[in-house]
Every structure is written in C-alpha cells, then in structure tokens.
N, C-alpha and C positions, 0 to 999 in steps of 0.2 A: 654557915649559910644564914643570911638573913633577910633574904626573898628567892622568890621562884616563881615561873610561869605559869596563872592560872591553872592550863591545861596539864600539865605533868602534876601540879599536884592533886588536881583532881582524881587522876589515874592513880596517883601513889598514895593515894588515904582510900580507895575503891570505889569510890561515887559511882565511877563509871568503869565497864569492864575494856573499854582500850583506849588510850591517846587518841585517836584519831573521833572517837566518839564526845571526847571531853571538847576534844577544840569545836567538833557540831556544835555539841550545846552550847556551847559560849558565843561561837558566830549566830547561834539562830536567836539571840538576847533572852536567853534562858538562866543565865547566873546574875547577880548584884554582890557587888564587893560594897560594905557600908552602906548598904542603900540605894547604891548607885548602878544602874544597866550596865555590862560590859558587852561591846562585841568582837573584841579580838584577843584570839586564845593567845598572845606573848603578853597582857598584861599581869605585873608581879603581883603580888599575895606579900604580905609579911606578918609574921606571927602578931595574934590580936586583932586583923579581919576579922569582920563579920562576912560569911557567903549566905546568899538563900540562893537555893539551886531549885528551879522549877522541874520535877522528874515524871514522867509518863504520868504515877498515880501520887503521888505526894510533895511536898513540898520538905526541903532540909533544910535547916538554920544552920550550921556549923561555927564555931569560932576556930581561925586558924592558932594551935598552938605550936607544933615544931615542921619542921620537913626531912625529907630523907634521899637520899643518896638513889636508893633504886627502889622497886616495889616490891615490896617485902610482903608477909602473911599478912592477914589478917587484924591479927594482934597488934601487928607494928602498925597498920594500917588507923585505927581506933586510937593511939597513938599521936598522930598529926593533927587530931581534933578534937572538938568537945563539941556535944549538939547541946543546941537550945532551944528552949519551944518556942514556936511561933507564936506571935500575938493571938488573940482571942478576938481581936477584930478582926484578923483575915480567915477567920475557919470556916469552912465549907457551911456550917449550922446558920454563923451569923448573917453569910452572904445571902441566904432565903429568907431568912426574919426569924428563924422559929429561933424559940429560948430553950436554953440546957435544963 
C-alpha cells in the first residue's frame, strides 16, 4: 500500500475513536496535509505527510510513516506515525504575548 484515505487512516493510527468521526473532522477543515486545509475525507495520505490535526484540547503534528490493513492495538496504532512538535510560533504562550 502506498496511500490511503485520510479518514481510515486517522481511525487506524487512533486520532480519532470511529471512521465516521475522522471524516467530521476533516469535513469541518480540522486536518492540513503539508500545510494545506483539507475538507473531504477520500483524500489520500502517503507516507512522509505532514498532518496537524486540530482536536477538542490540542493540537498533533504527526508525520505519516506506514499504513495498515485494519485497526489494530495500540501499539500498531503508534506505528503508522511519528509526532512532531509543533512550531513555537503557534503555541498557545506565543499567541497572548507572554514569554517562556
């Protein structure tokens, strides 16, 4: 495999706890592949994406690294990704002025 639909991979790395919640957030312009807004859950992912997923309290960085077949534990789940931190210019601190 060397892409997949946003929305299943989101469910199969566990972003989100059902398909049907990964496709919300991607129709409500909650996800960026490379930087870029998406808002329809059939667009593909291929390993080496960048995601930021906008979530209730946080924000994730994820780099795509593999995919999988079904949704597996946990484990396999940690797996399909690698986080990266977010810039220091979008953190909640910088956005009010105060300094670290």
């Amino acid at each position: 495999m060397d892409r997949q639909r946003i929305d299943k991979w989101l469910w199969h790395a566990r972003v989100v706890r059902t398909r049907a919640d990964a496709a919300a957030l991607v129709a409500a312009g909650h996800v960026r592949i490379n930087g870029r807004r998406v808002d329809a859950p059939g667009r593909v992912v291929r390993p080496g994406d960048v995601l930021t997923v906008a979530l209730d309290r946080a924000v994730r960085v994820l780099k795509v690294v593999a995919f999988a077949e079904r949704r597996g534990s946990a484990d396999d789940a940690r797996a399909l990704s690698e986080t990266l931190e977010p810039s220091r210019a979008h953190s909640p601190e910088r956005a009010r002025g105060e300094e670290a």
